[in-house]
N, C-alpha and C positions, 0 to 999 in steps of 0.2 A: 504494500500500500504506500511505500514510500516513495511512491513513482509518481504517484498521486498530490502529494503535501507540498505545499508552496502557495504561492497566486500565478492564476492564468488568465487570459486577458480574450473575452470571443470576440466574433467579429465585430461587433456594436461598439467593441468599446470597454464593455461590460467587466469591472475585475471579479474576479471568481476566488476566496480564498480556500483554502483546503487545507483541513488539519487530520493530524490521523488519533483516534483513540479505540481502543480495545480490539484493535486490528481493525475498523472501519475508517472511509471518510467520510468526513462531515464537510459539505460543503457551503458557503455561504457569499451570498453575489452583495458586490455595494451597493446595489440599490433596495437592497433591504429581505430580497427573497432567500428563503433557505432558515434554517439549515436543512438540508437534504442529506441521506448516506447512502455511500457509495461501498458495495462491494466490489472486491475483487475474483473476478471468476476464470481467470485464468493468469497462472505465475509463469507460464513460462513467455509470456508475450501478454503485458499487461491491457484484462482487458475489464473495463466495471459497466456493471449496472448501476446505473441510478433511474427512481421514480423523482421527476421532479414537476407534478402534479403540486399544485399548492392555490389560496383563493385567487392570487392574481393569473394563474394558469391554469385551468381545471383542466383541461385536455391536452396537457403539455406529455404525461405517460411515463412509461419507464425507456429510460434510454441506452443503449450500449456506446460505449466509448471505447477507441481503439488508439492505444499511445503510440507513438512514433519517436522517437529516439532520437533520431539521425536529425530531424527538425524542430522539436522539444511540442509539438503537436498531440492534441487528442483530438480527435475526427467523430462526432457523435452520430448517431442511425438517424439523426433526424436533420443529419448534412451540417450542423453545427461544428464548427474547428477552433477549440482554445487553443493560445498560445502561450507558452511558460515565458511568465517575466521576469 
C-alpha cells in the first residue's frame, strides 16, 4: 500500500492525499471529499479498488486503479489519471 501514500494530483487539478493505516488507504481530495479506502488487490503490480460513491457523487462507484511506475501515474477504470506530486 505504500505505492499508494503520498499526494496525487488528477486531471482537474484536484490534490488527492493518501495515507496508509492498518494496511488500507484512506484517501482524501482538497476539496473536501473523502475519506474513501482503498484496497490493495494485487502486490505484484499495484492495483486498488476504491468505492468513491459519497453525497456529492452518488454514482461515482467503485473504481480500479492501475499504478504505473515508470510515470509515477494511476490510471483509474473510469479513464481518471493521478499524478504523484
Amino acid at each position: 500500500m505504500q505505492a499508494l501514500t503520498g499526494t496525487w494530483i488528477d486531471q482537474n487539478g484536484t490534490e488527492i492525499t493518501s495515507v496508509e493505516t492498518n494496511n488500507l488507504g484512506l484517501l482524501s481530495y482538497s476539496n473536501g471529499r473523502g475519506p474513501f479506502t482503498a484496497l490493495q488487490v494485487n502486490l505484484a503490480t499495484p492495483v486498488f479498488s476504491v468505492n468513491f460513491t459519497d453525497g456529492s457523487q452518488p454514482d461515482a462507484g467503485e473504481q480500479t486503479g492501475i499504478m504505473n511506475f515508470a510515470k509515477d501515474t494511476i490510471t483509474w477504470s473510469n479513464e481518471t489519471i493521478w499524478t504523484k506530486a
